[in-house]
C-alpha positions, -999 to 999 in steps of 0.1 A, spaced: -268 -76 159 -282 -115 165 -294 -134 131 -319 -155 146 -326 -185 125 -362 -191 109 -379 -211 123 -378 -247 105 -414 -266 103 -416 -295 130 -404 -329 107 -416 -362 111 -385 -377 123 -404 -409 124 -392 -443 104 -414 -451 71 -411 -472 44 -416 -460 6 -432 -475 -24 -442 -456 -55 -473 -465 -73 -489 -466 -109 -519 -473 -129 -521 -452 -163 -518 -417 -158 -514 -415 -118 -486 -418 -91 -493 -429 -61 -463 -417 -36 -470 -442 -4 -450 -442 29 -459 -465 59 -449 -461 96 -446 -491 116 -463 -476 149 -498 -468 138 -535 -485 140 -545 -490 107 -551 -449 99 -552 -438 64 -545 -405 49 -548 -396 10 -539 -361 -1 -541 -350 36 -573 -363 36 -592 -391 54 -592 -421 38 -629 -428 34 -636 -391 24 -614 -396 -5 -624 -430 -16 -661 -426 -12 -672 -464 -28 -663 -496 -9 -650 -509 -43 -622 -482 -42 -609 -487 -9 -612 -522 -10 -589 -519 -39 -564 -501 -21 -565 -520 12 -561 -555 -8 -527 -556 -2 -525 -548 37 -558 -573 44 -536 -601 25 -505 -595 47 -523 -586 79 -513 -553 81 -543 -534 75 -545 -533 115 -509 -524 125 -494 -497 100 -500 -458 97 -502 -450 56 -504 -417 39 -505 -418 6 -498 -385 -22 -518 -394 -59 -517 -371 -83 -532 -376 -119 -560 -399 -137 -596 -409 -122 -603 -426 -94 -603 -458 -101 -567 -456 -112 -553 -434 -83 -568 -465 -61 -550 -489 -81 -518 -463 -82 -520 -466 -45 -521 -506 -39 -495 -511 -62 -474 -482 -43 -483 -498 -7 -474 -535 -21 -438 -519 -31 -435 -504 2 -447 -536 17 -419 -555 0 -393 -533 15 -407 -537 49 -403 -576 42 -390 -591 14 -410 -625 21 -440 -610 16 -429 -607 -19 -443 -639 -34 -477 -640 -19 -481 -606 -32 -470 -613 -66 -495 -644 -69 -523 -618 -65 -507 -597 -92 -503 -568 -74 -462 -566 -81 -466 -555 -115 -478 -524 -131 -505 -523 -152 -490 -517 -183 -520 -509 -202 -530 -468 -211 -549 -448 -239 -540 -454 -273 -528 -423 -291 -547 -410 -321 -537 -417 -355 -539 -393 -383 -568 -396 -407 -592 -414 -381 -615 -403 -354 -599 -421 -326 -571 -444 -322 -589 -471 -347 -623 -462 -351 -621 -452 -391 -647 -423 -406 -681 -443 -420 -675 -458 -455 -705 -447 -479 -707 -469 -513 -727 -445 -531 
């Protein structure tokens, strides 16, 4: 008796370059293939059905328009967690990391335009005996 082998799903065998992403809550996984036209794919997805509002994809194309690749790279793009607006800023900071690896000297004109560093900022936990993080129950003097 022959074992035939199961058949293995067709991988893209095709060079990219990684940068991982993050704005609060969400991670934006980001790989970019040199040959391409400027196509861009979130959650299997097309990139204008995903980001519906011009100010969210102009937030995540900031990076390629400011090193001229918005024309000349393929990018797909994995976010998972948070809202919107932060799994758009997830994926510019995760397409400016992967831009660094492609070139290093694109580095410093990035970094000027802040998008190098992650937004540190998230929610504020909740502290025993308030409502929210600060806001204190009413005070009542009589």
């Amino acid at each position: 008796m022959e074992k035939k082998a199961a058949a293995k799903p067709a991988e893209n065998k095709e060079k990219y370059f990684y940068g991982r992403g993050g704005r609060k809550t969400a991670i934006a996984r980001v790989r970019i293939y040199l040959k391409g036209k400027g196509e861009i794919t979130v959650n299997d997805q097309k990139f204008e059905e995903y980001f519906p509002t011009k100010a969210l994809r102009d937030t995540v194309l900031q990076p390629l328009v400011l090193t001229d690749h918005d024309k000349t790279v393929t990018v797909t793009i994995k976010v998972v967690g948070g809202g919107k607006i932060a799994q758009s800023e997830a994926a510019r900071h995760g397409i400016a990391r992967a831009l660094e690896v492609l070139n290093p000297e694109l580095r410093p004109a990035m970094k000027a335009q802040g998008l190098m560093t992650r937004d540190p900022r998230v929610k504020e936990r909740k502290k025993p005996g308030l409502k929210r993080a600060r806001r204190a129950p009413q005070w009542a003097k009589r």
